[in-house]
Predicted model as a PDB file, atoms N, CA, C, CB and O in Angstrom, pLDDT in the B-factor column:
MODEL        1                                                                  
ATOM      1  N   UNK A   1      22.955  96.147 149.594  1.00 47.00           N  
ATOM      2  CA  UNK A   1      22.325  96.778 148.450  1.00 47.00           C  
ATOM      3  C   UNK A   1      22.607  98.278 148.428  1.00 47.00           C  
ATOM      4  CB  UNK A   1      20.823  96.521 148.465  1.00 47.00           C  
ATOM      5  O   UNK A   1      22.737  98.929 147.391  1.00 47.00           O  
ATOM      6  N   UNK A   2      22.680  98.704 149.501  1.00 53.00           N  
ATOM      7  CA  UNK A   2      23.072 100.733 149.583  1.00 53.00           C  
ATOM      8  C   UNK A   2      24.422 100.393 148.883  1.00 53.00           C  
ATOM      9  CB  UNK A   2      23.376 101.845 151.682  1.00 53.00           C  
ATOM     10  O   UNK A   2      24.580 101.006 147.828  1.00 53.00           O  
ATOM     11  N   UNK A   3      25.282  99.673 149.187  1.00 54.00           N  
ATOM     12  CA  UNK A   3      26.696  99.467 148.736  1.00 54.00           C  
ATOM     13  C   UNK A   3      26.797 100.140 147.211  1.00 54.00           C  
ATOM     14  CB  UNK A   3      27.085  97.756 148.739  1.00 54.00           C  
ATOM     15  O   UNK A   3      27.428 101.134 146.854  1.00 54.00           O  
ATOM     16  N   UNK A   4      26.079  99.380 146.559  1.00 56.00           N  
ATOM     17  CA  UNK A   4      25.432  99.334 145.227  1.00 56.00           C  
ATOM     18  C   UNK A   4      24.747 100.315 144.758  1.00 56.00           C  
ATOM     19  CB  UNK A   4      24.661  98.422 145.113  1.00 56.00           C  
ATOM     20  O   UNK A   4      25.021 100.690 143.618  1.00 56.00           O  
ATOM     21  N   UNK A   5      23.877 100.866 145.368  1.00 65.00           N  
ATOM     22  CA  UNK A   5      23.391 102.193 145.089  1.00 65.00           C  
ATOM     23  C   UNK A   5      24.443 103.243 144.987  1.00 65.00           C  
ATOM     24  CB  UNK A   5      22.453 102.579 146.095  1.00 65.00           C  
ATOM     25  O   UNK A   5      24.659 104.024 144.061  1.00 65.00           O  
ATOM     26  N   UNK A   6      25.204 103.067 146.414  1.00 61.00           N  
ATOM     27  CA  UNK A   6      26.505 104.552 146.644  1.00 61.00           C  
ATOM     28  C   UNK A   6      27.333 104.295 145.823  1.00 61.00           C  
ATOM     29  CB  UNK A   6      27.472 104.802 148.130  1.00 61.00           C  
ATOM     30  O   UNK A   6      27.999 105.328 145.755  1.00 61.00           O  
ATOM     31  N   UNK A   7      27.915 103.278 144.846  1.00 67.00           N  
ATOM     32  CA  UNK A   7      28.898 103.166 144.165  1.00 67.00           C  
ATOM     33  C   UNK A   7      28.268 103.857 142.730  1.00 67.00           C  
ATOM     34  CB  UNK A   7      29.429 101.657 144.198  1.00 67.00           C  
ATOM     35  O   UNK A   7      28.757 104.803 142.112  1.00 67.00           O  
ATOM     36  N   UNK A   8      26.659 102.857 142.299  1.00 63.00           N  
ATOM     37  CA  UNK A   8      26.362 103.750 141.304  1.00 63.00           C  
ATOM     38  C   UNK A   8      26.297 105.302 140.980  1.00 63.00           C  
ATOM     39  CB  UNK A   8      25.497 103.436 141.148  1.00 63.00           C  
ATOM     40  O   UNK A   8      26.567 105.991 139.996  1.00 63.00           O  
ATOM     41  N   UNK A   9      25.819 105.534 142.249  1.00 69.00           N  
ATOM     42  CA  UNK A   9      25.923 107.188 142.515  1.00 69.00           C  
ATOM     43  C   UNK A   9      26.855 107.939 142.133  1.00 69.00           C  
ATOM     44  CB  UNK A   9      25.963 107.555 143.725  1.00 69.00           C  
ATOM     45  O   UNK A   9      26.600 108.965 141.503  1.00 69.00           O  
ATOM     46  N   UNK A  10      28.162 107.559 142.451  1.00 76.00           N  
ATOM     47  CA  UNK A  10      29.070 107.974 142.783  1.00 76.00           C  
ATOM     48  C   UNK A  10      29.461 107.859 140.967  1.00 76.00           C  
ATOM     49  CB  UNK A  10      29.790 107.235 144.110  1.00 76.00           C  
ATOM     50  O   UNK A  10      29.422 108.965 140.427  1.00 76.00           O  
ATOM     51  N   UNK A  11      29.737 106.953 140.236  1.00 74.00           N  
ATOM     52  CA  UNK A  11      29.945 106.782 138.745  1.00 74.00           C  
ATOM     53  C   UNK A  11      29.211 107.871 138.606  1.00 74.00           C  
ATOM     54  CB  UNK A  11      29.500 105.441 137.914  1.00 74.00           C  
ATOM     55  O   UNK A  11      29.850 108.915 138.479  1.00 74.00           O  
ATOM     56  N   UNK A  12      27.831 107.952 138.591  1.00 75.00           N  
ATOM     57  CA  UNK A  12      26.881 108.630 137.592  1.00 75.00           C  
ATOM     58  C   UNK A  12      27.505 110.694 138.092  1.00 75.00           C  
ATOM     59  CB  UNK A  12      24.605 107.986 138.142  1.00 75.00           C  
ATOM     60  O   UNK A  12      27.401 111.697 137.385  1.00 75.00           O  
ATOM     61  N   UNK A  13      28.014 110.578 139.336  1.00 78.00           N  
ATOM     62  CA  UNK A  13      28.401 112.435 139.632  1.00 78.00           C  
ATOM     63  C   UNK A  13      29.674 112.277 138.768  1.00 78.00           C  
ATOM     64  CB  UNK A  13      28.840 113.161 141.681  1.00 78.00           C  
ATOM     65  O   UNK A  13      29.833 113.113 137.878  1.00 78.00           O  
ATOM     66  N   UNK A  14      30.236 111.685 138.864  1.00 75.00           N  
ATOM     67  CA  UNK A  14      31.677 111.351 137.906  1.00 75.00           C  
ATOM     68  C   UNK A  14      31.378 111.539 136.682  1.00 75.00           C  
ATOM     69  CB  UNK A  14      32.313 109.866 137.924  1.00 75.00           C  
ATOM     70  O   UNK A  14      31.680 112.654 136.258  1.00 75.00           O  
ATOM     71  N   UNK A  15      30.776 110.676 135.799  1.00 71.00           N  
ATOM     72  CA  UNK A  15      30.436 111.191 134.742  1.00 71.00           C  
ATOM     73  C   UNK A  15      30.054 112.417 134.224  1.00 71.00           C  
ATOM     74  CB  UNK A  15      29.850 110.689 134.551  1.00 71.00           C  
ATOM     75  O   UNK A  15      30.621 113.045 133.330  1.00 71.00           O  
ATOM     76  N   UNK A  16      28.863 112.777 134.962  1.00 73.00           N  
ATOM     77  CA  UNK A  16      28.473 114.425 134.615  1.00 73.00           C  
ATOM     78  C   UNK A  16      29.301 115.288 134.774  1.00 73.00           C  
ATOM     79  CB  UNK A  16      27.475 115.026 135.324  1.00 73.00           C  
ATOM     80  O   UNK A  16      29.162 116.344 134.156  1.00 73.00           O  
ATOM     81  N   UNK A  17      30.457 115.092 135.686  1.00 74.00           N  
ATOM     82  CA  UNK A  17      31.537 115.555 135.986  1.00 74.00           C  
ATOM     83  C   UNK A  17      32.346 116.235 134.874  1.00 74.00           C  
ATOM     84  CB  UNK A  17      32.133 114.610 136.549  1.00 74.00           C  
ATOM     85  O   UNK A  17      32.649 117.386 134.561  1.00 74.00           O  
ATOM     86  N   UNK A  18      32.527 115.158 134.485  1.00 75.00           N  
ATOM     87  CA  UNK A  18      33.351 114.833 133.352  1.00 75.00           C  
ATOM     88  C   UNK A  18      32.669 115.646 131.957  1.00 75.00           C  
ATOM     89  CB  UNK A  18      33.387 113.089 133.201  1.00 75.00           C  
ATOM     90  O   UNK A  18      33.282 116.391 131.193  1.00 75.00           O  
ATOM     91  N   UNK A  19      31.261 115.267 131.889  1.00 73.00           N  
ATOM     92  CA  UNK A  19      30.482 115.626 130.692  1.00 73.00           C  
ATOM     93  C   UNK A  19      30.507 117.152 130.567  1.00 73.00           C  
ATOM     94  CB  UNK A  19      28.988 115.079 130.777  1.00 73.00           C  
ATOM     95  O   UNK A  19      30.665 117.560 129.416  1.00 73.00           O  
ATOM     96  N   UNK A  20      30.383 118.062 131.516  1.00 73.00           N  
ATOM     97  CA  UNK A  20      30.416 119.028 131.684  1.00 73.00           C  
ATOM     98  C   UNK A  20      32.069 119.646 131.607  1.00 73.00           C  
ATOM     99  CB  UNK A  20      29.647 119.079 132.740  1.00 73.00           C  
ATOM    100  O   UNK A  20      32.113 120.856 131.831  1.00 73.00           O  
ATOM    101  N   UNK A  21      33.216 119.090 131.366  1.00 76.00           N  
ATOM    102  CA  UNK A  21      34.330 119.660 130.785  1.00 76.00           C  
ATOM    103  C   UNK A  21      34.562 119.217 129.063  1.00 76.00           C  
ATOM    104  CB  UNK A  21      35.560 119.184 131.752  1.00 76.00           C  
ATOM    105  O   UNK A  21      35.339 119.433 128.133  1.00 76.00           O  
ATOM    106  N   UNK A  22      33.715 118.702 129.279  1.00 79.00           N  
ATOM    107  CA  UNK A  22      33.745 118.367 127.608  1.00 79.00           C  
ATOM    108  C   UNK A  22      33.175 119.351 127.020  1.00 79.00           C  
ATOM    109  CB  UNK A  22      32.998 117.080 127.071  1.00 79.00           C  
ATOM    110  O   UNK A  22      32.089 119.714 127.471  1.00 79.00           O  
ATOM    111  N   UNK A  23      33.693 119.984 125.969  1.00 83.00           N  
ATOM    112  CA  UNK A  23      33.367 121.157 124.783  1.00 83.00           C  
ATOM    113  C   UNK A  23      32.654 121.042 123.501  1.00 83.00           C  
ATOM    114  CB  UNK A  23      34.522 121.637 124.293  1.00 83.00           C  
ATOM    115  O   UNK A  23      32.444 121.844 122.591  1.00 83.00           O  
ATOM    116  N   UNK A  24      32.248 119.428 123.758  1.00 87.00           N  
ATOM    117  CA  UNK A  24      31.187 118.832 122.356  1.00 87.00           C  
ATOM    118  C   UNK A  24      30.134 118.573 122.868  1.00 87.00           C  
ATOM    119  CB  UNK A  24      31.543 117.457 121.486  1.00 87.00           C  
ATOM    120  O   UNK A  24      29.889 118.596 124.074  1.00 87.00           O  
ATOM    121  N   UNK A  25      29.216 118.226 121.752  1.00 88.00           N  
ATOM    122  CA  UNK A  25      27.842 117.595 121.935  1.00 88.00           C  
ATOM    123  C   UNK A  25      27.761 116.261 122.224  1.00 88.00           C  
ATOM    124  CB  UNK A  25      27.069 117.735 120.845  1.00 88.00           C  
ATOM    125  O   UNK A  25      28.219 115.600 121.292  1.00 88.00           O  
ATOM    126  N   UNK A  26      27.129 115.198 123.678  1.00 87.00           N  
ATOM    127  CA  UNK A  26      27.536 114.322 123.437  1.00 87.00           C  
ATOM    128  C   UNK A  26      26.269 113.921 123.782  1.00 87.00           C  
ATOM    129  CB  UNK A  26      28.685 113.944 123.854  1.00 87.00           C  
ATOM    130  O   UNK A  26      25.453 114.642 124.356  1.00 87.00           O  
ATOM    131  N   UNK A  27      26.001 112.205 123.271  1.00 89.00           N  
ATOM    132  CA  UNK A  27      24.755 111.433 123.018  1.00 89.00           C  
ATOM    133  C   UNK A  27      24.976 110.118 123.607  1.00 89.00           C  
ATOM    134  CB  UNK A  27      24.387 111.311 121.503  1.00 89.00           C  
ATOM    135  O   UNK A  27      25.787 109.491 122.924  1.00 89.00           O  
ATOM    136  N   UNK A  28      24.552 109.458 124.633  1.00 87.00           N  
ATOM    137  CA  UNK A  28      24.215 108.231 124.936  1.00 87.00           C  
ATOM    138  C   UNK A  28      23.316 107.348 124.350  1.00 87.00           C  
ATOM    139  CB  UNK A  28      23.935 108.286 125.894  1.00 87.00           C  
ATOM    140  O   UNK A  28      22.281 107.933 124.032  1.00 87.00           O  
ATOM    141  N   UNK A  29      23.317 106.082 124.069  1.00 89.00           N  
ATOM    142  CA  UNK A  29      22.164 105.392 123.725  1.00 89.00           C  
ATOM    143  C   UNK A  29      22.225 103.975 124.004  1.00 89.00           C  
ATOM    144  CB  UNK A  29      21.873 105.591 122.401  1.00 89.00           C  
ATOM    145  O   UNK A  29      23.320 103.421 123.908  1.00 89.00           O  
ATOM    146  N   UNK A  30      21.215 103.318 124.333  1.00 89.00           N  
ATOM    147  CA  UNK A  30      21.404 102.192 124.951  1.00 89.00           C  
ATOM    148  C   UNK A  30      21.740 101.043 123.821  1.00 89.00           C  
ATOM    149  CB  UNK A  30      20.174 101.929 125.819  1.00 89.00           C  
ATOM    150  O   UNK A  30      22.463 101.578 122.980  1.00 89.00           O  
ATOM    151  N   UNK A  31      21.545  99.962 123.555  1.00 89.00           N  
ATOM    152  CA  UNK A  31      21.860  98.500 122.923  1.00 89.00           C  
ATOM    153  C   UNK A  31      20.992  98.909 122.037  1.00 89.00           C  
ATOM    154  CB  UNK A  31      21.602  96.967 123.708  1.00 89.00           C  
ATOM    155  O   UNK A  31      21.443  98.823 120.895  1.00 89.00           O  
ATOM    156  N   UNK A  32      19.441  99.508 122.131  1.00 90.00           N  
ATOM    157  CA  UNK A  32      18.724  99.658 121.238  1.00 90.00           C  
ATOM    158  C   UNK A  32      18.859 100.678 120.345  1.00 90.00           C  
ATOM    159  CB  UNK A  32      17.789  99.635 121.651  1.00 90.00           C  
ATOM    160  O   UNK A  32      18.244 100.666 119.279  1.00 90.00           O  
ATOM    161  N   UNK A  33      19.540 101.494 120.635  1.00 89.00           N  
ATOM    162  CA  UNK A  33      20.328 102.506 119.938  1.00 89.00           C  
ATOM    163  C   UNK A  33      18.810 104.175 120.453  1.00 89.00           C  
ATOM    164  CB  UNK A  33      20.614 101.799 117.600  1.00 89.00           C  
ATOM    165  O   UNK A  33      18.507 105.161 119.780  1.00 89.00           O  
ATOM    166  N   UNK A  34      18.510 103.913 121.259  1.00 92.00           N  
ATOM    167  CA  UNK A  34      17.321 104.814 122.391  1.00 92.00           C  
ATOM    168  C   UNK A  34      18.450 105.251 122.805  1.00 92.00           C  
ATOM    169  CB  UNK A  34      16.107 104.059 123.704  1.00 92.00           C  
ATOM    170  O   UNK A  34      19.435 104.610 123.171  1.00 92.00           O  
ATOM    171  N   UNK A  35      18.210 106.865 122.710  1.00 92.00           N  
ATOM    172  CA  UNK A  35      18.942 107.789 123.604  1.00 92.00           C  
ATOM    173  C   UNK A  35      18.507 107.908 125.108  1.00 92.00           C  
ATOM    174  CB  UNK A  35      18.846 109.119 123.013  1.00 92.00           C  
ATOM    175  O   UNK A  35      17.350 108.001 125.519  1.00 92.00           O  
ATOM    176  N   UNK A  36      19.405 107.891 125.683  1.00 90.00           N  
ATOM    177  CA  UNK A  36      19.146 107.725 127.059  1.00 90.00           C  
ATOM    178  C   UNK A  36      19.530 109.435 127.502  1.00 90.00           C  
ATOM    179  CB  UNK A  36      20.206 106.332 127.821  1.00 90.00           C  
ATOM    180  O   UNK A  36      18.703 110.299 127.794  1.00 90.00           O  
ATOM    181  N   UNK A  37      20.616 109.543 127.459  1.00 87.00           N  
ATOM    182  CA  UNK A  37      21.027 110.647 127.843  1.00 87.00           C  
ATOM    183  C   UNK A  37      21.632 111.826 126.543  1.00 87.00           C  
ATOM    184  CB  UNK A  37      22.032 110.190 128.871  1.00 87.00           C  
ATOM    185  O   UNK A  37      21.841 111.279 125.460  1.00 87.00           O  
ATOM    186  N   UNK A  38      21.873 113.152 126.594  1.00 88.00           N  
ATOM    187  CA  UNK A  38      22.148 113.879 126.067  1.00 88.00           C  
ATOM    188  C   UNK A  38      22.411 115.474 126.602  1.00 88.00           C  
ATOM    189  CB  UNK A  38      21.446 113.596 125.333  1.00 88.00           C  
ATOM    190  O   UNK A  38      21.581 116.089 127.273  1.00 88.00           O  
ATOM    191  N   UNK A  39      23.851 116.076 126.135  1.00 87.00           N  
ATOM    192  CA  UNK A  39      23.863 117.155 126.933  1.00 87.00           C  
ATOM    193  C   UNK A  39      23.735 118.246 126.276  1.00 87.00           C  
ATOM    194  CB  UNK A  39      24.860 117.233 127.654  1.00 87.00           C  
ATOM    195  O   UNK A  39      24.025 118.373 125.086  1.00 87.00           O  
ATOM    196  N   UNK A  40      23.196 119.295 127.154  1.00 86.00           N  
ATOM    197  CA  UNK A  40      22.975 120.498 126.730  1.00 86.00           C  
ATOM    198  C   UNK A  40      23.408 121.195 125.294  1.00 86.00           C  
ATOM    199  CB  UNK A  40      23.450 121.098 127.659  1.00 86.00           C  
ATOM    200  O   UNK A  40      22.767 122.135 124.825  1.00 86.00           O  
ATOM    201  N   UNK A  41      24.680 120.572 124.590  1.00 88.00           N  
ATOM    202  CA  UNK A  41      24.912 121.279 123.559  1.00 88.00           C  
ATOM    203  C   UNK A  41      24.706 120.054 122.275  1.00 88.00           C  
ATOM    204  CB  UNK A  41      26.419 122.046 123.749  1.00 88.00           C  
ATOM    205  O   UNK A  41      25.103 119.996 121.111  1.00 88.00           O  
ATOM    206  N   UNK A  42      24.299 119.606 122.704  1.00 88.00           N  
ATOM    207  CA  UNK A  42      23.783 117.876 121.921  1.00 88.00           C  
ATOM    208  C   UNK A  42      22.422 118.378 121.130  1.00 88.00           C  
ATOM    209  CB  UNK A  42      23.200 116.239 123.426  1.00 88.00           C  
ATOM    210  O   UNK A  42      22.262 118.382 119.909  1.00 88.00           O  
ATOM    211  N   UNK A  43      21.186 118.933 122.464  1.00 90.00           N  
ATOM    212  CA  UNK A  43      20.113 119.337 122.450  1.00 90.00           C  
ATOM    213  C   UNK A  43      20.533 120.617 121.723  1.00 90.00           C  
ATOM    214  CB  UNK A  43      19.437 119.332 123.735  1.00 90.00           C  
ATOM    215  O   UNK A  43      20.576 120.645 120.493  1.00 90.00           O  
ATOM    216  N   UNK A  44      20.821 121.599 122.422  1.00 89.00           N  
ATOM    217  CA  UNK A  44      20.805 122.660 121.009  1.00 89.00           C  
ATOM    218  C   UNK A  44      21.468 122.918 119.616  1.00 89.00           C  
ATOM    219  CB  UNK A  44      21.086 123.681 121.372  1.00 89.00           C  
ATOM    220  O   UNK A  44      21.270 123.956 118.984  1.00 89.00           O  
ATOM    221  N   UNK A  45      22.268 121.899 119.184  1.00 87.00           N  
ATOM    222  CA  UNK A  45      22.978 121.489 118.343  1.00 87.00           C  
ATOM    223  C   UNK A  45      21.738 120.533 116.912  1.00 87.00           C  
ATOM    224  CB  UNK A  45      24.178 120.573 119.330  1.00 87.00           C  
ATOM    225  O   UNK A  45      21.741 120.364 115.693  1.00 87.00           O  
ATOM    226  N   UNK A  46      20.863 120.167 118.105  1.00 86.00           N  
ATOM    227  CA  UNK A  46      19.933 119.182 117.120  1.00 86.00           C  
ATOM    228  C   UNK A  46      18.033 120.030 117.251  1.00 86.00           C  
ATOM    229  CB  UNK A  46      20.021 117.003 118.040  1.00 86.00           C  
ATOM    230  O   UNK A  46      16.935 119.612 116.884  1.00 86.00           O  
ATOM    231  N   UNK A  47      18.389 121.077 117.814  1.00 88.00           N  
ATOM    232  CA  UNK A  47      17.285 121.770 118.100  1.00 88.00           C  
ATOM    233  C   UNK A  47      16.044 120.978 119.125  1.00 88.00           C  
ATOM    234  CB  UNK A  47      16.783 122.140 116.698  1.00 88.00           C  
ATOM    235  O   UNK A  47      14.929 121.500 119.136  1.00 88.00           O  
ATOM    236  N   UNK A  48      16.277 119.775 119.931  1.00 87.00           N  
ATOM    237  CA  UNK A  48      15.539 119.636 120.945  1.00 87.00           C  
ATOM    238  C   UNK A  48      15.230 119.630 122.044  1.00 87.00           C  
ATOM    239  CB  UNK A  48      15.372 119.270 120.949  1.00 87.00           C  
ATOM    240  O   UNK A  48      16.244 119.425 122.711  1.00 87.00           O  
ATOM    241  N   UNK A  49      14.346 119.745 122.681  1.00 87.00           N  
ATOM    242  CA  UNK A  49      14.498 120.410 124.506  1.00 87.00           C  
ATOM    243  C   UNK A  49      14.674 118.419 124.643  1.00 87.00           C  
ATOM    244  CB  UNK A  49      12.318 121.688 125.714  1.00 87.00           C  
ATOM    245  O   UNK A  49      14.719 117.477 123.852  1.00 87.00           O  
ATOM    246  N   UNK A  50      14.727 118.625 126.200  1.00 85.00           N  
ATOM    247  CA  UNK A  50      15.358 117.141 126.577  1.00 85.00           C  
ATOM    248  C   UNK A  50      14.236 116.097 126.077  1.00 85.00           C  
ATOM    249  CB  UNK A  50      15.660 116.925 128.416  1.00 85.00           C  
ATOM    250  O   UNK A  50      14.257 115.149 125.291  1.00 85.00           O  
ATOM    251  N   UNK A  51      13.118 116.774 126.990  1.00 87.00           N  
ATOM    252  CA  UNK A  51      11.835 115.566 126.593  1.00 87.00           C  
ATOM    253  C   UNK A  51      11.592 114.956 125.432  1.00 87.00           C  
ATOM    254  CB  UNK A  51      10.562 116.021 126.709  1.00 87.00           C  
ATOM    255  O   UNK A  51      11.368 113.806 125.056  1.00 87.00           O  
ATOM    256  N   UNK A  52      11.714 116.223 124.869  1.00 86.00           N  
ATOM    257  CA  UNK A  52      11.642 115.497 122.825  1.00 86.00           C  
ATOM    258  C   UNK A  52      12.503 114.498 122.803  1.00 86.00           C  
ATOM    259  CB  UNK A  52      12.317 116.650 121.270  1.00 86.00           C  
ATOM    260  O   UNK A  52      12.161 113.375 122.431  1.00 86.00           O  
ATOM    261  N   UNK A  53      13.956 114.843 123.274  1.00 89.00           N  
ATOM    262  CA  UNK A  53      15.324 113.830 122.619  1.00 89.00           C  
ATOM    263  C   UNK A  53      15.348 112.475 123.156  1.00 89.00           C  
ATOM    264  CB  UNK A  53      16.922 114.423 123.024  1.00 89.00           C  
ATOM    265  O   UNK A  53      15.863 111.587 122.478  1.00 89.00           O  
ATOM    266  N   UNK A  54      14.726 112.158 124.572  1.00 90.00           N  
ATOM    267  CA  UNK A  54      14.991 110.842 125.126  1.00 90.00           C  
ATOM    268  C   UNK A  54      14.275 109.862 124.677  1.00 90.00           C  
ATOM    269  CB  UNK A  54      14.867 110.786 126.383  1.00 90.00           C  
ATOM    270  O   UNK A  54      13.130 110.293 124.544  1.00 90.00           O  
ATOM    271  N   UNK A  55      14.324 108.971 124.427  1.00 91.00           N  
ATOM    272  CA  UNK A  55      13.792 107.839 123.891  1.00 91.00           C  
ATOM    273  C   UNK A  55      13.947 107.627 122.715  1.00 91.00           C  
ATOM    274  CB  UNK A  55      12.697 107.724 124.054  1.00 91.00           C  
ATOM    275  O   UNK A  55      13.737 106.568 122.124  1.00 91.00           O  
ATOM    276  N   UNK A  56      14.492 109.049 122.104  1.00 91.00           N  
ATOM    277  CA  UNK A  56      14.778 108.865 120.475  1.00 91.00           C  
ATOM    278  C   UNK A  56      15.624 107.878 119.782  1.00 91.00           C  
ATOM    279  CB  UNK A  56      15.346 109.982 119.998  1.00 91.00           C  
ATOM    280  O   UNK A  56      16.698 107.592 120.312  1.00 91.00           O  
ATOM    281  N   UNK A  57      15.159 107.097 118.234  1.00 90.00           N  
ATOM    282  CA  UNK A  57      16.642 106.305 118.229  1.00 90.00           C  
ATOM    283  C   UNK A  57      17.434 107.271 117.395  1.00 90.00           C  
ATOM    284  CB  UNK A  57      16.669 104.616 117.477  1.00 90.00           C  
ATOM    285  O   UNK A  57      17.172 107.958 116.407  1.00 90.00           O  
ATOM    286  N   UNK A  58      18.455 107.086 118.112  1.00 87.00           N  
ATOM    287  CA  UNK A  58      20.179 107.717 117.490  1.00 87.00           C  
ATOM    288  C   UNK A  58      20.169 107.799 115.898  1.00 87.00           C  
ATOM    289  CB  UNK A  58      21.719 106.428 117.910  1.00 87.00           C  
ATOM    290  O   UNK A  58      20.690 108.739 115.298  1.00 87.00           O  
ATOM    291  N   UNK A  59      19.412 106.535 115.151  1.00 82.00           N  
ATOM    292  CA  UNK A  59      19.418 106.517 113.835  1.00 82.00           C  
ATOM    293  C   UNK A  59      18.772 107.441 112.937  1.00 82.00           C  
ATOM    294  CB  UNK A  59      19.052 105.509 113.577  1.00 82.00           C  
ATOM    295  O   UNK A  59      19.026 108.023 111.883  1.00 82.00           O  
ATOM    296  N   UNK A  60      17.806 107.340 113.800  1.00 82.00           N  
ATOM    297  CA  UNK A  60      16.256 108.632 113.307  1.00 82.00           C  
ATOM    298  C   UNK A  60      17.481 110.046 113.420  1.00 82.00           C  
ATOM    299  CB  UNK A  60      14.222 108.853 115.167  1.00 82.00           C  
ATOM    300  O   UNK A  60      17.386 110.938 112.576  1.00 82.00           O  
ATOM    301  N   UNK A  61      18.373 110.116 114.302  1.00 80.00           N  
ATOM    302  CA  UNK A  61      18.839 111.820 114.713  1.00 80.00           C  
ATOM    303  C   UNK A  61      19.593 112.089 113.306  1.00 80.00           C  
ATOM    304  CB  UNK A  61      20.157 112.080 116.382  1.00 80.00           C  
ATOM    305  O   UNK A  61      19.260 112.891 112.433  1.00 80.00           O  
ATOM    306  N   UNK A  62      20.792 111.129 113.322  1.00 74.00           N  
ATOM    307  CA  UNK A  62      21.732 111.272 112.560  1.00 74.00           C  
ATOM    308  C   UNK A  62      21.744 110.433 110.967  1.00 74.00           C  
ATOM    309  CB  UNK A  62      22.766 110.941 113.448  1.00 74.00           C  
ATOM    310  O   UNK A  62      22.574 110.479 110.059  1.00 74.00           O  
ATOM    311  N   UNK A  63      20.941 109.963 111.048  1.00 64.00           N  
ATOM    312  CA  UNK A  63      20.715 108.947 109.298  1.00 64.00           C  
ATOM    313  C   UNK A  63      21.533 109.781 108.551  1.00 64.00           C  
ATOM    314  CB  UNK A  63      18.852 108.853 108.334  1.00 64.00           C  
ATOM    315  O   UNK A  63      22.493 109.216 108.027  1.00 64.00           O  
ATOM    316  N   UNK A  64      21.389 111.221 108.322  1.00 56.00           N  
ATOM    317  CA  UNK A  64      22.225 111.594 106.766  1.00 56.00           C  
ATOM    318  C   UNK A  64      23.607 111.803 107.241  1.00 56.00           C  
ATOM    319  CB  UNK A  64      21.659 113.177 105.824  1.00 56.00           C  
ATOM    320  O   UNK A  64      24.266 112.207 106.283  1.00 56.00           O  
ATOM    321  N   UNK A  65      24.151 111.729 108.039  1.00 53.00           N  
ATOM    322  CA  UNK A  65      25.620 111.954 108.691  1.00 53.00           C  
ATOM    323  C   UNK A  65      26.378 110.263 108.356  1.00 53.00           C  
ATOM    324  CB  UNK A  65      25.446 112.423 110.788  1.00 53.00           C  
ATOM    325  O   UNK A  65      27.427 110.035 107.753  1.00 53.00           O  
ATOM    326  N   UNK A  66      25.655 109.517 108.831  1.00 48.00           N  
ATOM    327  CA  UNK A  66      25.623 108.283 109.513  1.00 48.00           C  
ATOM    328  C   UNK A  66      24.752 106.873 108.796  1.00 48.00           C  
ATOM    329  CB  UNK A  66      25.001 108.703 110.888  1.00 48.00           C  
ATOM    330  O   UNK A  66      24.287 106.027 109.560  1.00 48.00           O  
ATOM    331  N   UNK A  67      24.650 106.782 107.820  1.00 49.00           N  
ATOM    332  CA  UNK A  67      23.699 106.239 106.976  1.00 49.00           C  
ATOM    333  C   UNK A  67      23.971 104.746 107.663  1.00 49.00           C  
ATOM    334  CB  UNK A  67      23.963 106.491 105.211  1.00 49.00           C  
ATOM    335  O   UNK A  67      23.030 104.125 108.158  1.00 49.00           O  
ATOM    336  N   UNK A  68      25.402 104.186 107.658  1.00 53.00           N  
ATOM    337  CA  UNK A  68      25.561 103.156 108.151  1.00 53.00           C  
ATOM    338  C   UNK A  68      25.078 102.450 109.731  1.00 53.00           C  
ATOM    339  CB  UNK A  68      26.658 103.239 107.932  1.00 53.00           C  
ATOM    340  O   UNK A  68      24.814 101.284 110.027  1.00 53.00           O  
ATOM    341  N   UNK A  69      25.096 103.533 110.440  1.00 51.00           N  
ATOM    342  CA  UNK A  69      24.442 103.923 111.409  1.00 51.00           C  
ATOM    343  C   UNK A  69      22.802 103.160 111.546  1.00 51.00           C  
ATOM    344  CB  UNK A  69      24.494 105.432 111.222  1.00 51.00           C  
ATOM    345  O   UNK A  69      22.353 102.227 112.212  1.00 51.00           O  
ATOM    346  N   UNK A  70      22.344 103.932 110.730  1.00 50.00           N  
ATOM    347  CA  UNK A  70      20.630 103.615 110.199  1.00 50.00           C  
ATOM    348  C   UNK A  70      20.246 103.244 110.248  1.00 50.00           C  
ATOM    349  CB  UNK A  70      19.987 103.469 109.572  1.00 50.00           C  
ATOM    350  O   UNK A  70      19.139 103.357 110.773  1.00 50.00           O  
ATOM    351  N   UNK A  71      21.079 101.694 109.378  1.00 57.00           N  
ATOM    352  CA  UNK A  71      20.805 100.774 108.546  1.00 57.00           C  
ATOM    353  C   UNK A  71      20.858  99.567 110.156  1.00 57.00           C  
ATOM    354  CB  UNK A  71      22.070 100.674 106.982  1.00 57.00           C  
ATOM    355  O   UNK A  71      19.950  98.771 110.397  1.00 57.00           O  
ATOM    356  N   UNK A  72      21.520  99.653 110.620  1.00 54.00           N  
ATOM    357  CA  UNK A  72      22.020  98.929 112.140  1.00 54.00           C  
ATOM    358  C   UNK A  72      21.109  99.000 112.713  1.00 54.00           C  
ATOM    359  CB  UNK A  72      23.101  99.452 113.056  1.00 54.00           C  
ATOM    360  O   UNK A  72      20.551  97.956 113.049  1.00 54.00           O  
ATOM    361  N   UNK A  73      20.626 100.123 113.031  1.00 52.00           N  
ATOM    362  CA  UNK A  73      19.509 100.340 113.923  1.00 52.00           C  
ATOM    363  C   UNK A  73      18.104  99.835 113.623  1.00 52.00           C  
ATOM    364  CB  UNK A  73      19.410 101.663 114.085  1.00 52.00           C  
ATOM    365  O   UNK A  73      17.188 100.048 114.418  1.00 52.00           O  
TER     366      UNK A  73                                                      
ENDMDL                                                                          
END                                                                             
């Protein structure tokens, strides 16, 4: 089971890794379309500190961008 833990680990520093050379705003959200994650220029881009943004659905953020979006959710 550590096996499993250290491998997840290891994805999730990778990613942030990664997220942090990226020069956009970027948004995670799960199946339910619940933001899970979001980075720093995501949040000030949409004016919310983290706590506000997590759990949010993606549809509620972006509806007038994204109408089709919305409607899915």
């Amino acid at each position: 089971m550590q096996v499993v833990s250290y491998k997840l680990k290891s994805i999730e520093e990778q990613f942030l890794s990664i997220e942090q050379m990226i020069p956009n705003p970027m948004i995670v959200a799960d199946e339910a379309g619940e933001i899970v994650y979001a980075n720093q220029l995501a949040l000030d881009l949409f004016g919310y500190s983290d706590q506000d943004f997590m759990g949010k659905n993606l549809g509620t953020i972006i509806r007038y961008e994204f109408p089709a979006l919305t409607e899915s959710c």
